[in-house]
Backbone as CSV, one residue per row, in Angstrom:
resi,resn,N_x,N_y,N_z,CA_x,CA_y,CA_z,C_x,C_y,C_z
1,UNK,92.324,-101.241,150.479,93.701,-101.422,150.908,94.351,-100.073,151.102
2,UNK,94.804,-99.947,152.314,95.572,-98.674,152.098,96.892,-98.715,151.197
3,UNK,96.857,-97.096,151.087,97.814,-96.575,150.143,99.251,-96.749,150.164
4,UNK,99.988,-97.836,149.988,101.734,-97.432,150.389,102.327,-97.102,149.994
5,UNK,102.252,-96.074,148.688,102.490,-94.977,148.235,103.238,-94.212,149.166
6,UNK,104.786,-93.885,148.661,105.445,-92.380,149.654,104.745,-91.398,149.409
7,UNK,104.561,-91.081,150.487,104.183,-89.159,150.388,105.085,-88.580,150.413
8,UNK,104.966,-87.212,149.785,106.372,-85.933,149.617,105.892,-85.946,151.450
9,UNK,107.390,-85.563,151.284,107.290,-84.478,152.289,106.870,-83.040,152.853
10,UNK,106.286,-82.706,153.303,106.001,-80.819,153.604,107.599,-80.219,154.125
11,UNK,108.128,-79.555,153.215,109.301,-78.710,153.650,108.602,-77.344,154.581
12,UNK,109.281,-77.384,155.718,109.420,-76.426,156.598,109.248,-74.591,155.556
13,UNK,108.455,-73.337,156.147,108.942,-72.656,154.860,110.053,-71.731,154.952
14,UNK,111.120,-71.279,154.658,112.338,-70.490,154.578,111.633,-69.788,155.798
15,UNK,112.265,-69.256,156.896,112.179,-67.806,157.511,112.597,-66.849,156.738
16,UNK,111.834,-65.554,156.883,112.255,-64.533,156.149,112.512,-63.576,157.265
17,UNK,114.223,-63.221,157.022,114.444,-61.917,158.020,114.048,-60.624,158.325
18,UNK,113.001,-60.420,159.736,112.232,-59.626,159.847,113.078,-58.288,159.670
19,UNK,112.236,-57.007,158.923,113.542,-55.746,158.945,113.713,-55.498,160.351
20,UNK,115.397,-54.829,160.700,115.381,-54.458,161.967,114.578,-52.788,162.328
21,UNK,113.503,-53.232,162.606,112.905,-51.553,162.856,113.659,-51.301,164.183
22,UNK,113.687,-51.953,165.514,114.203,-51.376,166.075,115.513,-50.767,166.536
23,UNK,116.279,-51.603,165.840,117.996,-51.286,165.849,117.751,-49.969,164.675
24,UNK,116.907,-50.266,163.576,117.175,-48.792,163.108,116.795,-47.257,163.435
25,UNK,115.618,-47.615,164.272,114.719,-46.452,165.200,116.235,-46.110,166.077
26,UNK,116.812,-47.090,166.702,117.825,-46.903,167.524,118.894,-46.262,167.380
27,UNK,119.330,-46.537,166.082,120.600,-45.919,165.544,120.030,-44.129,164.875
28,UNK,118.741,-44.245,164.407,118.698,-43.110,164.196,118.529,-41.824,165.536
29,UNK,118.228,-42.510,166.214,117.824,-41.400,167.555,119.046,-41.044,167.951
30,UNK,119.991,-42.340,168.233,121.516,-41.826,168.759,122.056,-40.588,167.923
31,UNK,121.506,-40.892,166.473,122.660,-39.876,165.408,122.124,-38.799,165.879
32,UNK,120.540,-38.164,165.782,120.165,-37.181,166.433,120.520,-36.876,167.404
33,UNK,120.702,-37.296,168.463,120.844,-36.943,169.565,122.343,-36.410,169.877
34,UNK,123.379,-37.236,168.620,125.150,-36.672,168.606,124.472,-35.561,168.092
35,UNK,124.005,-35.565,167.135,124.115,-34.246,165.873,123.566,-33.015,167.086
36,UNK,122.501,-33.203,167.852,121.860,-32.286,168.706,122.659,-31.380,169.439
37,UNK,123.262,-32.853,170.194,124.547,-32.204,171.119,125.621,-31.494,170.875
38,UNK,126.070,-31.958,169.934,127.191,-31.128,169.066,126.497,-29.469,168.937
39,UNK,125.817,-29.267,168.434,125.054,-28.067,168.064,125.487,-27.389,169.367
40,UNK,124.497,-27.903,170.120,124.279,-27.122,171.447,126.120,-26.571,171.973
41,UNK,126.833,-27.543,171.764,128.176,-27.513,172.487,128.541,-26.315,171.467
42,UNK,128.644,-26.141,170.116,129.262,-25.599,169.106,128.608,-23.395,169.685
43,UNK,126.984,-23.896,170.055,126.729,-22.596,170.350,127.149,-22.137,171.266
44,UNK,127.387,-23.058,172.674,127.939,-22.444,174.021,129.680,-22.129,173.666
45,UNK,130.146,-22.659,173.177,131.147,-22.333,172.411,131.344,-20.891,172.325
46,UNK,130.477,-20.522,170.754,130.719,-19.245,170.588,129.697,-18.333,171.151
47,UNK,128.499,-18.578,171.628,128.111,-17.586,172.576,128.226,-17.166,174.552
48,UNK,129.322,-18.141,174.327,129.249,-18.156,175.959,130.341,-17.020,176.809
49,UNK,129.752,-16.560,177.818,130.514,-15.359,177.787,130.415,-14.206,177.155
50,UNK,129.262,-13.712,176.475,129.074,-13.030,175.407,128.171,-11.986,176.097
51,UNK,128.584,-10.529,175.957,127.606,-9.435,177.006,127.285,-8.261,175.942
52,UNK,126.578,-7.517,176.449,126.110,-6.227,175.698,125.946,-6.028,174.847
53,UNK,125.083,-7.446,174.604,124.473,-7.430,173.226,124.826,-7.860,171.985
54,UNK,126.349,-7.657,172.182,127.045,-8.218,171.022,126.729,-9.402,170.254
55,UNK,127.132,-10.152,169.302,126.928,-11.428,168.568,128.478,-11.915,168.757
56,UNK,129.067,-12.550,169.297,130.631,-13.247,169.496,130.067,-14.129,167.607
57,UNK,131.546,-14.445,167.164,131.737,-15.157,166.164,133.038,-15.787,166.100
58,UNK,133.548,-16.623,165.499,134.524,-17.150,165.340,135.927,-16.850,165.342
59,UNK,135.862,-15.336,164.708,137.098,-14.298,164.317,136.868,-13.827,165.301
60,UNK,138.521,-13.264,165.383,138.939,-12.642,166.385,139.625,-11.867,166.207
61,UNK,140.091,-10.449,166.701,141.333,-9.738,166.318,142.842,-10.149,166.707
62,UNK,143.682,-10.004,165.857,144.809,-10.839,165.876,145.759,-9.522,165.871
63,UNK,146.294,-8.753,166.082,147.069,-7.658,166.169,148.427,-7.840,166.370
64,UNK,149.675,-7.976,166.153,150.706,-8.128,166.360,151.090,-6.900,167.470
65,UNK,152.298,-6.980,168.511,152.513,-5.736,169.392,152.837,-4.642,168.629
66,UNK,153.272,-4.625,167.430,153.795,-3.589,166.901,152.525,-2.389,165.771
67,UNK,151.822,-3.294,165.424,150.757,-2.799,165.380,149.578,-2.158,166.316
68,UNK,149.308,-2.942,167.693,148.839,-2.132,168.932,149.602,-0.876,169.152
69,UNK,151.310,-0.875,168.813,151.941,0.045,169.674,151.682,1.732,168.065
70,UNK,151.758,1.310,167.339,151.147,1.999,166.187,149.841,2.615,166.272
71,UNK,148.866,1.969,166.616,147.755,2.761,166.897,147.450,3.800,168.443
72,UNK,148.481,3.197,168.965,148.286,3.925,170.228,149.310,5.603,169.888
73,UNK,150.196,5.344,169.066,150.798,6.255,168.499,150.338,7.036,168.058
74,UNK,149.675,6.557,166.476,148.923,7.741,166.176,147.790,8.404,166.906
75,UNK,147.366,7.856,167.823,146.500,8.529,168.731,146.759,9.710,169.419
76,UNK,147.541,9.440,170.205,148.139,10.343,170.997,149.177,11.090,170.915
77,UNK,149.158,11.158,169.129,150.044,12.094,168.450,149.561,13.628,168.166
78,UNK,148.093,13.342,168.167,147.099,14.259,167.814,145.952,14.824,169.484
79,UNK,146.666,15.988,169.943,146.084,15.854,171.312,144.352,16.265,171.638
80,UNK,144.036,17.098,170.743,142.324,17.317,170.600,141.703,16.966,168.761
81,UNK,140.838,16.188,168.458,139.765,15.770,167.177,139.499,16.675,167.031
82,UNK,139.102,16.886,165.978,137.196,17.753,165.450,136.669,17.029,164.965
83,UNK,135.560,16.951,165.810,134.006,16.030,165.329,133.268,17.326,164.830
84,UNK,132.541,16.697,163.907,131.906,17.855,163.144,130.253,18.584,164.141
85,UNK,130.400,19.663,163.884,129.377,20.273,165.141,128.384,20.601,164.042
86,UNK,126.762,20.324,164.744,126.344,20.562,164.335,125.423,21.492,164.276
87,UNK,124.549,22.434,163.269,123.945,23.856,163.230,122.723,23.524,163.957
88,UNK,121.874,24.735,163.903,120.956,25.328,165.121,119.817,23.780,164.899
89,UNK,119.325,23.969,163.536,118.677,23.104,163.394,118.922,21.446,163.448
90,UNK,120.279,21.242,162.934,120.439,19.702,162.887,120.329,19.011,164.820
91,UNK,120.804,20.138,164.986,120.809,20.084,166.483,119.690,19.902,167.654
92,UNK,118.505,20.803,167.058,116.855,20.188,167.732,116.910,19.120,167.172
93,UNK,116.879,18.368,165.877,116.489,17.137,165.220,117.077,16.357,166.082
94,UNK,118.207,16.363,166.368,119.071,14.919,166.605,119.290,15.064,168.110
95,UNK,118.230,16.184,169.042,117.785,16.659,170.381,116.537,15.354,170.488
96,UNK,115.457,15.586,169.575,114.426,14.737,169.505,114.065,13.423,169.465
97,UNK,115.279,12.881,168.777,115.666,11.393,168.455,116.425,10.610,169.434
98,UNK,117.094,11.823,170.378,117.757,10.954,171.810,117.005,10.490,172.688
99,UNK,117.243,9.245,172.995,116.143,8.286,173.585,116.216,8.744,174.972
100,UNK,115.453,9.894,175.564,115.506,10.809,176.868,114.166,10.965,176.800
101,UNK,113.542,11.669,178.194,112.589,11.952,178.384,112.037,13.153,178.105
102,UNK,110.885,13.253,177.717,110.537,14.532,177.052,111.005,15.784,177.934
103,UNK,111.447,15.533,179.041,111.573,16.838,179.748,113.237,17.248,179.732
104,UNK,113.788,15.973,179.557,115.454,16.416,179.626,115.411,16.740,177.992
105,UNK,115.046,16.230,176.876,115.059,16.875,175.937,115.042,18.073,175.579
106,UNK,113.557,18.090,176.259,113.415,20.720,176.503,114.721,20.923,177.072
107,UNK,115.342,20.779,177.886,116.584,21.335,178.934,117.675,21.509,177.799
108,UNK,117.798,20.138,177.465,118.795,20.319,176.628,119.269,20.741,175.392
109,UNK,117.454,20.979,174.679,117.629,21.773,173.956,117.904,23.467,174.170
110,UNK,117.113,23.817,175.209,117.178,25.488,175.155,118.858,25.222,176.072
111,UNK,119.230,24.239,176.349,120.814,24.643,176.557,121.654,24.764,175.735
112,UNK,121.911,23.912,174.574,122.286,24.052,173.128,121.939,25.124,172.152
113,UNK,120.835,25.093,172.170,120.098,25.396,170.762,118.623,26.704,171.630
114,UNK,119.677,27.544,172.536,117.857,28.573,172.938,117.287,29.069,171.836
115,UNK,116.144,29.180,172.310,115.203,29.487,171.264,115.375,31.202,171.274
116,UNK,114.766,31.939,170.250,114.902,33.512,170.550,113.792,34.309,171.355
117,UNK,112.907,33.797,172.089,112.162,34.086,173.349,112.037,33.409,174.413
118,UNK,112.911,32.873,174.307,113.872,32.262,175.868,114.079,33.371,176.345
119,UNK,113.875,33.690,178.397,114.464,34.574,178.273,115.067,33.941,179.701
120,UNK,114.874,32.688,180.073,115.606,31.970,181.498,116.982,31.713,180.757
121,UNK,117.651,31.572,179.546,118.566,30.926,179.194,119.962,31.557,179.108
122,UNK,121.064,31.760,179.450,121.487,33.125,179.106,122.482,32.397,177.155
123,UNK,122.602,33.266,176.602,123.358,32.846,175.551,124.538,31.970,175.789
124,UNK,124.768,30.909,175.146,125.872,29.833,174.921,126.946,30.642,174.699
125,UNK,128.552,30.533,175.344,129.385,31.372,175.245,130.055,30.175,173.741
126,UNK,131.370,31.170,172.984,131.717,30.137,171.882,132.327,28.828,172.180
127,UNK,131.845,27.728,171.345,132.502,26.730,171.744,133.833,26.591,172.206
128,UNK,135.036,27.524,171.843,136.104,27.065,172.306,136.632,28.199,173.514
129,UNK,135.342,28.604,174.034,134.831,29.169,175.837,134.120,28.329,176.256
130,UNK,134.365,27.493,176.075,133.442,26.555,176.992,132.038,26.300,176.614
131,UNK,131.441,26.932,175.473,130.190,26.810,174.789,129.886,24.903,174.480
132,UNK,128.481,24.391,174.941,128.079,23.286,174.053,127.501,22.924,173.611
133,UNK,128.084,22.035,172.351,127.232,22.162,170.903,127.103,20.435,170.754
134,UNK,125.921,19.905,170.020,125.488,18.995,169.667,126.730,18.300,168.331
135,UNK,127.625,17.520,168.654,128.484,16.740,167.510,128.312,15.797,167.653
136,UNK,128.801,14.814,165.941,129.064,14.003,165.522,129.691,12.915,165.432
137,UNK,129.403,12.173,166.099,130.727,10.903,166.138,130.181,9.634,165.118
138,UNK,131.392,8.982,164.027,131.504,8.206,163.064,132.364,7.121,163.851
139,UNK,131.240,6.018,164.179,132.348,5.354,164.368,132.495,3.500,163.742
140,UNK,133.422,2.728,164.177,132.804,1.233,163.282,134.335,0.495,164.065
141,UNK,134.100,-0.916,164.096,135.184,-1.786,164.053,136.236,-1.840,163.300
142,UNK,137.625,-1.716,163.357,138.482,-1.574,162.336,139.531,-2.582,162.189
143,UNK,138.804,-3.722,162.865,139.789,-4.794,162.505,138.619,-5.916,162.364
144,UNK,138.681,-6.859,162.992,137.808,-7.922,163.135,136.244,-7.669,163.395
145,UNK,135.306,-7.884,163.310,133.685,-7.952,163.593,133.481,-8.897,164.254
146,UNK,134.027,-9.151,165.383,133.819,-9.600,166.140,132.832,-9.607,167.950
147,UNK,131.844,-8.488,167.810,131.599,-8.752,169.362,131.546,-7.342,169.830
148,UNK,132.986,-6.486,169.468,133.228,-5.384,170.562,132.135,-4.758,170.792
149,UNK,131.932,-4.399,172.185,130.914,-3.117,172.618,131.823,-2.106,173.159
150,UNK,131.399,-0.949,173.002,132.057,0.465,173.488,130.744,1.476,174.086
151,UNK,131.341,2.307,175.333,129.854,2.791,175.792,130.380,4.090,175.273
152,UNK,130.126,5.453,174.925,130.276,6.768,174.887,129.741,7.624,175.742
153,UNK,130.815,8.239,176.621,129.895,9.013,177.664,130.630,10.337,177.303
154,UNK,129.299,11.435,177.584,129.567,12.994,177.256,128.407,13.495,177.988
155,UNK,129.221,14.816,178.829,128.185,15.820,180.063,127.200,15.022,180.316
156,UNK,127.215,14.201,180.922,126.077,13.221,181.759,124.924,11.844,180.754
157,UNK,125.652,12.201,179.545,124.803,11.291,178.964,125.776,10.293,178.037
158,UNK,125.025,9.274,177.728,125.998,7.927,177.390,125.124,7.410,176.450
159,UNK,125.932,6.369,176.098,125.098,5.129,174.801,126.366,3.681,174.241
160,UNK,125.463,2.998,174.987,126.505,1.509,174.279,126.422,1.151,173.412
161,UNK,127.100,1.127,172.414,127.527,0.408,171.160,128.141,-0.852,170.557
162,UNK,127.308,-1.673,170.141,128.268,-2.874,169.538,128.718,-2.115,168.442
163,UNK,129.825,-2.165,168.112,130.587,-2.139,167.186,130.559,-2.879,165.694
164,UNK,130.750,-2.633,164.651,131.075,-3.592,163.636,131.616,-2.478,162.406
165,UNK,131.755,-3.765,161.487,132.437,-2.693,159.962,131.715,-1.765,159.159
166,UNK,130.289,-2.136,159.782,129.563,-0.982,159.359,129.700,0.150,159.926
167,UNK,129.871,1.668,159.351,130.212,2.803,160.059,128.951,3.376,160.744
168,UNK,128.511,3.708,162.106,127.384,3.811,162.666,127.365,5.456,163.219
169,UNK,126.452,6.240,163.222,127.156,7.602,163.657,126.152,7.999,164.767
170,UNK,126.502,8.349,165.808,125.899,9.121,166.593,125.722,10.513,167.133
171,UNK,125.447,11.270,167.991,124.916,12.922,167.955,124.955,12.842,169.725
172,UNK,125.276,13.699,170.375,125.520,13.865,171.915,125.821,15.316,171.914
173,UNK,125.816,15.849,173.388,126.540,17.448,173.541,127.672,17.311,174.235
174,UNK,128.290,17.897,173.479,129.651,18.218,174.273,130.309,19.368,174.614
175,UNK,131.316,19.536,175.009,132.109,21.087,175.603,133.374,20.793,175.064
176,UNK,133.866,22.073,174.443,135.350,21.980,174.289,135.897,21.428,175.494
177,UNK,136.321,21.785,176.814,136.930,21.739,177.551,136.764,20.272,178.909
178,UNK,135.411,19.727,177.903,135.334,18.545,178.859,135.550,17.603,177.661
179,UNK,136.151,16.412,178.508,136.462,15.652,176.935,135.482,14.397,177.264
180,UNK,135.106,13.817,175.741,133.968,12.579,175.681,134.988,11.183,176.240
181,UNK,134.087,10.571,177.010,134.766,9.299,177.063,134.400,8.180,176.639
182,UNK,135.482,7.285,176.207,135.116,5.804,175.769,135.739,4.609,176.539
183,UNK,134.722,4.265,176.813,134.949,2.983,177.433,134.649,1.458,177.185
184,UNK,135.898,0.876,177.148,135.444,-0.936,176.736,134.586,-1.333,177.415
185,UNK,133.548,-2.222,176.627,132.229,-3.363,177.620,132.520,-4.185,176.771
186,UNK,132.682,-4.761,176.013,133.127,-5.949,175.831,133.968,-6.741,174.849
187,UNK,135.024,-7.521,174.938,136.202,-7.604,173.840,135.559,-8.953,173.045
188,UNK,135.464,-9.009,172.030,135.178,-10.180,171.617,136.273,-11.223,171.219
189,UNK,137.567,-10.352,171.884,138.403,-11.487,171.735,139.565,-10.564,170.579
190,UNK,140.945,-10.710,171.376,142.225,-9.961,171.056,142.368,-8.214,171.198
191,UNK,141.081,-7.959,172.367,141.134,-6.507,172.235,140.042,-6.112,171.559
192,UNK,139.101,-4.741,171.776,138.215,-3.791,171.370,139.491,-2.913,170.268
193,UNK,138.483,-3.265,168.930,139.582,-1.734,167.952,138.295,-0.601,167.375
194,UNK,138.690,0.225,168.177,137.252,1.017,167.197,138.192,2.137,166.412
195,UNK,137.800,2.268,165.559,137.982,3.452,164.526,136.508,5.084,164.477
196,UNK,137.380,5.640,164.590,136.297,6.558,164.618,136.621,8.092,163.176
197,UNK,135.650,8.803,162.546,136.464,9.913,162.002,136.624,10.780,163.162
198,UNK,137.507,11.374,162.807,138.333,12.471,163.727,138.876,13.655,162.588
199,UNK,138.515,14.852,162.946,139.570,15.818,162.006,139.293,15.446,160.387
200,UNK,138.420,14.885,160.321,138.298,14.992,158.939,138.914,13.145,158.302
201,UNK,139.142,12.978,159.076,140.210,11.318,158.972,139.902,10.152,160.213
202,UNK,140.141,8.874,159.364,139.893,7.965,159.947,141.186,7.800,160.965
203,UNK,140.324,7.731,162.561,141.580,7.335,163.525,141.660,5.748,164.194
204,UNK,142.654,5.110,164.475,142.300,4.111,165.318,142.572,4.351,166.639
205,UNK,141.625,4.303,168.019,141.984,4.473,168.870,142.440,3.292,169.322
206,UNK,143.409,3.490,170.077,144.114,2.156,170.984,143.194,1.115,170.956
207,UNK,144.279,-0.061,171.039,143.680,-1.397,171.450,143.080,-1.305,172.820
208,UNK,141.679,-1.572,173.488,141.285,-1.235,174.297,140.574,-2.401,175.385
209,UNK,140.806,-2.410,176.027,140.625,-4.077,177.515,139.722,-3.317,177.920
210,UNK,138.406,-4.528,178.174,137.206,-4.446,178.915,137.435,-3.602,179.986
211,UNK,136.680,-2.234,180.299,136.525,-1.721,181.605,137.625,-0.112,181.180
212,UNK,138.368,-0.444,180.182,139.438,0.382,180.332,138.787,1.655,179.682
213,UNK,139.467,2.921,180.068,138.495,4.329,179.604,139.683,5.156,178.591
214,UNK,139.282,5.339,177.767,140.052,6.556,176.762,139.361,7.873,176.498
215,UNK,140.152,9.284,177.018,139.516,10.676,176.794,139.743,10.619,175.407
216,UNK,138.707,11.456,174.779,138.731,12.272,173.671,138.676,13.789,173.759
217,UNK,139.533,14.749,173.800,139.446,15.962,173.762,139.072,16.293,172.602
218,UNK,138.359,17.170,172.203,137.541,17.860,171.125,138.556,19.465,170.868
219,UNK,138.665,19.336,169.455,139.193,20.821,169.136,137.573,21.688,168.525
């Protein structure tokens, strides 16, 4: 006889909610891809526009007019520096280390610094005849670290400088009667401030705009 016995029923079994891998693969790529972009935008930001080497940063020089009009003051209160000159010897050394070619190096040394069996050279008259001697320039950023470049040009030879608060010193020839020039290459923003020693003392030369040139007469 068959069985007429109820049978249970078979319950269906729970679904179990699959994890979302792909909504989460999804959401994570988007975040990367903000976080990426942002970056990229944040660097063109602060490096864009950015020349001669410099590193642009966030700061900027902030100078009030009365402070620009102050440094331009004491500048041109004082009409020739003394950069410190240097002797027979410091003078081949820091002849050798100028990134020139071995042949303008000889020139410019037996023009400075003749040797005592030279006999093409005639003697250097005194520096303040027109004699020229191998000096010293101290120079550094004196407000913000921001960027500035400055080029230094003296009797045919030059050198660009980024600037910063570190004091950096360089060596060139100069003539009393010709004066060194400086020129802005690049503002990183509110003006180029360079400080240089002068006379024994720290000077600020003028607030200075890309392109623009300032003499230095030498005592």
């Amino acid at each position: 006889m068959p069985d007429n016995r109820p049978q249970p029923e078979l319950q269906p079994e729970p679904q179990r909610e699959k994890p979302r891998k792909s909504s989460l693969s999804l959401a994570l790529i988007t975040a990367a891809l903000i976080i990426g972009l942002g970056g990229w935008g944040l660097t063109q930001l602060f490096d864009g526009g950015n020349s001669g080497g410099a590193v642009a940063t966030a700061t900027a020089d902030n100078l009030t007019q009365a402070e620009k009009d102050a440094r331009a003051q004491q500048f041109s209160a004082v009409p020739r520096y003394t950069l410190r000159r240097l002797d027979a010897n410091e003078a081949r050394s820091a002849i050798q280390n100028l990134p020139l070619p071995d042949d303008q190096k000889t020139a410019l040394a037996q023009n400075i610094v003749p040797t005592a069996d030279s006999q093409t050279q005639a003697a250097q008259p005194a520096w303040d005849k027109g004699g020229q001697q191998m000096v010293e320039l101290v120079l550094w950023d004196n407000v913000a670290e921001d960027g500035d470049v400055v080029q230094v040009s003296s009797l045919g030879y030059s050198q660009t400088i980024p600037i910063t608060h570190a004091q950096q010193t360089m060596y060139f020839p100069a003539q009393y009667d010709v004066p060194v020039t400086i020129t802005g290459i690049h503002d990183g923003g509110g003006g180029i401030t360079l400080g240089f020693t002068g006379s024994g003392q720290p000077v600020s030369l003028p607030v200075m705009a890309e392109g623009q040139v300032i003499s230095l007469y030498l005592q």
